[in-house]
ZAMARGU-4260 file (C-alpha; in steps of 0.2 Angstrom, whole numbers, plus 5000, padded with zeros to 4 digits):
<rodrens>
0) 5000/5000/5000 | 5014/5012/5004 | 5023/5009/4989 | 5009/5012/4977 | 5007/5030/4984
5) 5027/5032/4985 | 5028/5028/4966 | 5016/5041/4959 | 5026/5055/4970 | 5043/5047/4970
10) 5054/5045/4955 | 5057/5023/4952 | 5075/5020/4953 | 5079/5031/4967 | 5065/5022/4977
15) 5070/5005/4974 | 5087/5012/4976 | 5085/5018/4994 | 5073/5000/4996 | 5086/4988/4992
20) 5099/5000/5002 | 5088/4998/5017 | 5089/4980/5015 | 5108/4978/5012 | 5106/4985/5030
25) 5095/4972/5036 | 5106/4960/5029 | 5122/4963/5037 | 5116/4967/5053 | 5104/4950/5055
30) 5118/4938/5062 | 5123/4949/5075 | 5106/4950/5084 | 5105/4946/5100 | 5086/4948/5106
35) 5068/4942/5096 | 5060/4961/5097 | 5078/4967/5085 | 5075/4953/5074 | 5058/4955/5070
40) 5063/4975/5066 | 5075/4968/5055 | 5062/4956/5046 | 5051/4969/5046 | 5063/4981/5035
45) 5064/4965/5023 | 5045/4964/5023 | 5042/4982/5015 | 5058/4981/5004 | 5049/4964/4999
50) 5033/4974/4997 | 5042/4989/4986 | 5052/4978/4976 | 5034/4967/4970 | 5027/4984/4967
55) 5040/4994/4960 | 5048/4981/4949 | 5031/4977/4941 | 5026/4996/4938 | 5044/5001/4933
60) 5041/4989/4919 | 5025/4996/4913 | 5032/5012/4912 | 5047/5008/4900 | 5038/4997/4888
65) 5021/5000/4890 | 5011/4984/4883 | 5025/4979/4874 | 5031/4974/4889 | 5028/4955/4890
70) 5044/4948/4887 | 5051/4960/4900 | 5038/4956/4914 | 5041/4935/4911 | 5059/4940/4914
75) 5058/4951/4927 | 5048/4935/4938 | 5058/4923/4928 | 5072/4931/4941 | 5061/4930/4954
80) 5061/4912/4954 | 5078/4907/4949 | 5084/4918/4964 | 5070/4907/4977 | 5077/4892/4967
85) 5094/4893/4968 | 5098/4905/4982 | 5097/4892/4996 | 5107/4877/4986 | 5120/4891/4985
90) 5122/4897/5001 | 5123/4877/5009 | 5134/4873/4996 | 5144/4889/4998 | 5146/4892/5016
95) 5140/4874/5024 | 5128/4869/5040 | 5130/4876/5054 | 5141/4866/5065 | 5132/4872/5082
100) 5116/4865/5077 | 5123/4850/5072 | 5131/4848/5088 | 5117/4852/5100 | 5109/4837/5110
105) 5095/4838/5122 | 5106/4836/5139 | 5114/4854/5133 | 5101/4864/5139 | 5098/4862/5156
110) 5089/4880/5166 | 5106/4885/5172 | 5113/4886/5154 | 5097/4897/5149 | 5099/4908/5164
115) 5115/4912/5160 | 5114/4914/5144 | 5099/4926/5146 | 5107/4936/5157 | 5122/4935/5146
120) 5112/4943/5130 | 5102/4953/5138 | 5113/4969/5142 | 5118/4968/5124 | 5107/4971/5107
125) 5120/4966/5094 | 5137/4952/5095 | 5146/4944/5083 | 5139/4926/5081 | 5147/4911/5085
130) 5145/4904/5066 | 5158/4913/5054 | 5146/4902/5041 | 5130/4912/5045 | 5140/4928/5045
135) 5147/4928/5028 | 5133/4921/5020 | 5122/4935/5027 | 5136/4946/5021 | 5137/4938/5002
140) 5117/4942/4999 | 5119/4961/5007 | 5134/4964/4997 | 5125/4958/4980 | 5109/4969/4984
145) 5120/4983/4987 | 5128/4981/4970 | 5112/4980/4962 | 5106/4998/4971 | 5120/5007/4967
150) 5116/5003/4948 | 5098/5009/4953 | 5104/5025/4958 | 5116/5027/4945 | 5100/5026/4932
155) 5091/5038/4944 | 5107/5049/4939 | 5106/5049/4920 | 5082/5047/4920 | 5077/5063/4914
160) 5062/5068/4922 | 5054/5075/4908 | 5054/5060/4899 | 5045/5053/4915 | 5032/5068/4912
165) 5029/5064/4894 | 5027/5045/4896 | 5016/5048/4911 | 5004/5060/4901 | 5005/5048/4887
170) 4998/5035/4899 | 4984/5043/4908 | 4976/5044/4890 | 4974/5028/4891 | 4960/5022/4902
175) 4946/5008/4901 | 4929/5011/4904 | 4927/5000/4918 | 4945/4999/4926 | 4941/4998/4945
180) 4929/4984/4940 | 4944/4977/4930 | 4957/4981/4947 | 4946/4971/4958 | 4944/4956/4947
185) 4962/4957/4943 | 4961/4957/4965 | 4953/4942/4969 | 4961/4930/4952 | 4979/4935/4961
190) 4971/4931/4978 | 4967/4914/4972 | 4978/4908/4961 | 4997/4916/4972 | 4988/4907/4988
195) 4987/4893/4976 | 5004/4894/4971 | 5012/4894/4988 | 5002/4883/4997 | 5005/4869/4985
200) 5023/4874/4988 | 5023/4875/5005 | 5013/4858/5010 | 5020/4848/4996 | 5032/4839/5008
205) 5021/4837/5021 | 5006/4831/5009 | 5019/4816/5002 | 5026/4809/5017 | 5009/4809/5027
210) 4994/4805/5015 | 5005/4796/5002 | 5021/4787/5012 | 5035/4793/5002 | 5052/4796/5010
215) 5058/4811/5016 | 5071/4812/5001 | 5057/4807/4989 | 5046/4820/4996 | 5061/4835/4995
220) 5064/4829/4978 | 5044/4832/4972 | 5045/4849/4980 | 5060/4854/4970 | 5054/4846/4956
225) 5037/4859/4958 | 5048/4875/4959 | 5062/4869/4947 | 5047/4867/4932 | 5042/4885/4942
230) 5058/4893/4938 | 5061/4883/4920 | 5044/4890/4913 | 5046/4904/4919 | 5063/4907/4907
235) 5054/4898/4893 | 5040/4910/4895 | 5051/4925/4891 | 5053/4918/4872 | 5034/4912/4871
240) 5030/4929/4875 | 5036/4937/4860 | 5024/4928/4850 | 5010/4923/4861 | 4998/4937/4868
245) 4996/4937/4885 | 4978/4930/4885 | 4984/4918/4876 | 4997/4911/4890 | 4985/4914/4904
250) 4972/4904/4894 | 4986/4888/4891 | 4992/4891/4910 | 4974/4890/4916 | 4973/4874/4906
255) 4986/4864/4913 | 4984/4869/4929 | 4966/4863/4929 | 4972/4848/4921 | 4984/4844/4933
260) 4974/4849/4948 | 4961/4837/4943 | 4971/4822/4937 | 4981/4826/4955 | 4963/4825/4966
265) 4958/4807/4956 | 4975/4799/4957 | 4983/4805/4977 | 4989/4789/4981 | 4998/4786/4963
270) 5017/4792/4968 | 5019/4791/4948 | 5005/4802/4944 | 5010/4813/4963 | 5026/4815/4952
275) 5019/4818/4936 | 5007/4831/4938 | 5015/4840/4949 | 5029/4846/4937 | 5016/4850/4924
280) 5007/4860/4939 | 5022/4870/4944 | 5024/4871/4924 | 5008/4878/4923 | 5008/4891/4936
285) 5024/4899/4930 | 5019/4913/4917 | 5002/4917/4924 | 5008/4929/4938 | 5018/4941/4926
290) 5007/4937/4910 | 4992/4944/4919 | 4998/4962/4922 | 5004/4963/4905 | 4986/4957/4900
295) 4978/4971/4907 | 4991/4984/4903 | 4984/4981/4884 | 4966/4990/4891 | 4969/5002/4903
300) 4983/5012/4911 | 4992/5004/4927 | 4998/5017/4938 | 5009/5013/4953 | 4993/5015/4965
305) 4984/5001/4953 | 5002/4990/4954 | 4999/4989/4973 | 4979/4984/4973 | 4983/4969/4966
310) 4999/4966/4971 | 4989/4966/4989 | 4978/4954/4983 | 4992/4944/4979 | 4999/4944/4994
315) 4983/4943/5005 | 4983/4925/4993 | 5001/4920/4999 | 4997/4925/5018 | 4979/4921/5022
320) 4975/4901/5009 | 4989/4895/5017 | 4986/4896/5035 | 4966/4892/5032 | 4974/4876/5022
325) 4984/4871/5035 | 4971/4873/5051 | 4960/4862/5040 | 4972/4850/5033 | 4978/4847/5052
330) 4957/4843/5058 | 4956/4833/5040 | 4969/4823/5039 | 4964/4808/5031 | 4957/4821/5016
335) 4969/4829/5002 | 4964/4846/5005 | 4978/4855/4997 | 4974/4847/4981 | 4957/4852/4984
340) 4963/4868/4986 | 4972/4867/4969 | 4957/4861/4960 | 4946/4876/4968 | 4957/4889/4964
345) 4961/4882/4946 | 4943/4881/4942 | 4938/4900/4951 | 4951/4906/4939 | 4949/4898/4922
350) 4931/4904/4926 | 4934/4920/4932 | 4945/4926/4917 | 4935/4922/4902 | 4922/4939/4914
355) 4937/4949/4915 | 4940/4946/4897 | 4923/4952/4892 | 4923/4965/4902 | 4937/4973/4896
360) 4932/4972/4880 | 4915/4978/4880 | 4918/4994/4876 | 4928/4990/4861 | 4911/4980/4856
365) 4899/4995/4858 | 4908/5007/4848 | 4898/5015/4835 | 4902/5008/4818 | 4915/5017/4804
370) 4923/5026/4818 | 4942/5018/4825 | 4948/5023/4840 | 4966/5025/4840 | 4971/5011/4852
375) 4963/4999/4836 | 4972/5011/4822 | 4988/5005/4832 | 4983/4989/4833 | 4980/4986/4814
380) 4994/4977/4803 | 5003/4990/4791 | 4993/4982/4775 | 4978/4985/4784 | 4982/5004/4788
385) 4988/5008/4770 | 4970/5000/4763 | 4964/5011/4776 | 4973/5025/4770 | 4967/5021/4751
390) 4951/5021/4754 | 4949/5039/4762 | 4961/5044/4747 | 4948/5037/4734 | 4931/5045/4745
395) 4940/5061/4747 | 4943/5063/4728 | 4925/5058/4725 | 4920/5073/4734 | 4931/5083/4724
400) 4925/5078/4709 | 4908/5080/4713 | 4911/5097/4718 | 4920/5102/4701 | 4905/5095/4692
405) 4895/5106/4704 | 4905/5122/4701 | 4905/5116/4682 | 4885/5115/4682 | 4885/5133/4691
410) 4897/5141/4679 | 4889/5136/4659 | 4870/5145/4662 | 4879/5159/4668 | 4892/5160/4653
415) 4875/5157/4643 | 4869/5171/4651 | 4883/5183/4650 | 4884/5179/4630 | 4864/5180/4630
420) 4867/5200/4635 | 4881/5205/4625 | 4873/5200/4611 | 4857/5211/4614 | 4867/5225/4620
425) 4870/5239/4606 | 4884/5242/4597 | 4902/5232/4603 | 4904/5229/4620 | 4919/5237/4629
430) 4933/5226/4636 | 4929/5234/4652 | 4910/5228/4652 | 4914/5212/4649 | 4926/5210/4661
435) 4914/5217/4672 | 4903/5204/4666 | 4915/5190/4670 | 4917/5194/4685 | 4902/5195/4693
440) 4898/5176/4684 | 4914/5170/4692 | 4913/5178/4708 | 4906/5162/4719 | 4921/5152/4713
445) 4938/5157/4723 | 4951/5165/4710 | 4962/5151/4714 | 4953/5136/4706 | 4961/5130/4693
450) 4944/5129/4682 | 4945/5150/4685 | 4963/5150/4678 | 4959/5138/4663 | 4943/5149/4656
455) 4952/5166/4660 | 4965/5161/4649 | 4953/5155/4635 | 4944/5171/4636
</rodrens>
């Protein structure tokens, strides 16, 4: 919510700049808290950097490339989830496991040890920790982020903010009929289909060792499986998106999701089929996230205030589904209700996308006929436009013609007439009575129409 009102007052790269500065910060002094009430502060900080970066990064895109964007957005979440993916292999594989938690047995703690240890840390807020391992690994992330801002601020440095202007004027013009309606829809698909997302990820494990048996190995293998085909698609999707519309992609991604949702509520004790359709699931809830805003960038302006709306709803989605699935998949056990909740959300969206299609939409279809708006002038193919173009050509030359067969009409009774009096008149007219004459019979034609010039010279 902040960051949507921060972004229509604030200039972008600085803004993401101070955010990802702000969480360098958080970063490099995690490992040396020492009390709960200082840590939460510092996830706290990471929460509203997490919250401007979802925001920012999403209407930062818009505003360089407009709806020509899609390709962009798909690799902008594409990072998204390769970072998520491959950020926490690194970092065991890089620095290791901690050795003090592998060394900790129950005897340890005794009510001496955590006497002394609370009186100990609780005159100090901050100490260097006991594993160098968590240190520099902390240290490695802040460090990268760090980098990343300062190339933030560097293209804060060389935006000029009249450019901002005019693409921001450019944009408002821009407007659908019905875009709240179009928000809030937009609102509630996010809501369900994020909450979707993460719940599956998040009970996954839990879901095959308890209702289906699998091993623990088996079952870490099935989640990364979920959010390797996650992170894959979502690379694939920056290529498809250079020739498939974005309703297109949410229409293929609604598809398999529903496929798989169902295929996984008929066959939950099948391990194969467990395997199966969960890869296409995560496949098929890769490019739905990023292809929906560009979707309805195509119909109606997104301003850093409508970037948030639904960014909240997505994030309502990943906070609330997940802890409702959890209280009643823990008084249900014997029932797969994640899978349920796979299948429910799958189906609320594939419906509710085709109303939001139509609605957006329904202004093109009531437009009064032989009248283009410009958004359609842009969106015709060059062939097209040059018919287009011909065919005013050819109408406006028809009215020319008409109207020099008009003036044409105007002009013979009145040379009839003109001849009709010299003739009667006595004796041989003067040049200046005729010319008097031949003005007054040409006077409702303008003195530069080339049919004027033509009989002036004749005469």
């Amino acid at each position: 919510m902040i960051g949507g009102v921060l972004f229509e007052c604030i200039n972008h790269f600085l803004l993401l700049g101070v955010s990802l500065s702000a969480t360098t910060v958080g970063l490099y002094l995690t490992p040396f808290c020492k009390t709960a009430v200082l840590l939460v502060v510092m996830m706290s900080v990471f929460g509203v950097s997490m919250g401007l970066l979802d925001t920012g990064g999403n209407v930062l895109i818009l505003d360089l490339w407009g709806d020509e964007g899609a390709p962009h957005m798909q690799a902008l979440h594409f990072s998204f989830a390769l970072g998520a993916f491959l950020a926490p292999l690194l970092a065991k594989l890089a620095w290791g496991t901690s050795a003090s938690t592998q060394n900790h047995t129950a005897p340890d703690f005794n009510p001496l040890m955590l006497n002394g240890s609370s009186e100990a840390t609780s005159d100090s807020l901050f100490a260097v920790p006991e594993d160098m391992n968590l240190l520099w690994a902390y240290a490695s992330i802040g460090t990268y982020v760090l980098v990343v801002s300062v190339f933030l601020f560097a293209l804060f440095c060389k935006k000029s903010s009249r450019q901002e202007k005019a693409t921001a004027s450019a944009q408002e013009a821009r407007r659908a009929k019905y875009h709240r309606a179009l928000l809030c829809l937009l609102f509630i698909f996010f809501f369900f289909y994020v909450g979707a997302e993460v719940t599956y990820g998040s009970y996954v494990f839990s879901f095959a060792t308890t209702h289906v048996g699998m091993e623990e190995s088996e079952a870490a293998g099935l989640n990364s499986i979920f959010w390797g085909t996650f992170a894959a698609c979502r690379g694939l999707a920056i290529f498809f998106a250079t020739f498939l519309k974005p309703g297109t992609m949410i229409v293929l991604c609604n598809i398999g999701s529903l496929t798989s949702s169902l295929f996984l509520v008929l066959f939950d004790k099948s391990p194969l089929c467990l395997w199966i359709a969960t890869s296409v699931y995560g496949a098929s809830m890769a490019a739905t996230f990023p292809s929906g805003i560009s979707w309805i960038e195509q119909y109606t302006n997104i301003s850093g205030k409508s970037a948030a709306f639904f960014v909240i709803g997505a994030a309502l989605g990943e906070m609330a589904i997940p802890a409702v699935i959890g209280i009643l998949q823990g008084h249900y056990p014997d029932l797969p209700v994640v899978l349920y909740t796979g299948l429910g959300s799958a189906t609320f969206t594939a419906v509710l996308f085709p109303v939001m299609y139509k609605l957006a939409t329904l202004p093109l279809a009531h437009q009064p006929k032989g009248r283009k708006s410009e958004d359609q002038r842009a969106l015709l193919s060059g062939s097209e436009l040059n018919d287009c173009e011909e065919e005013n050509e050819e109408e406006d030359a028809e009215k020319w013609n008409e109207m020099d067969f008009e003036v044409v009409e105007m002009i013979d009774p009145m040379q009839e007439s003109v001849r009709d009096t010299s003739r009667d008149a006595l004796g041989k007219p003067t040049p200046e009575a005729s010319n008097h004459f031949l003005s007054k019979a040409y006077f409702p034609v303008s003195s530069g129409d080339p049919l004027v010039n033509h009989q002036d010279k004749r005469d």
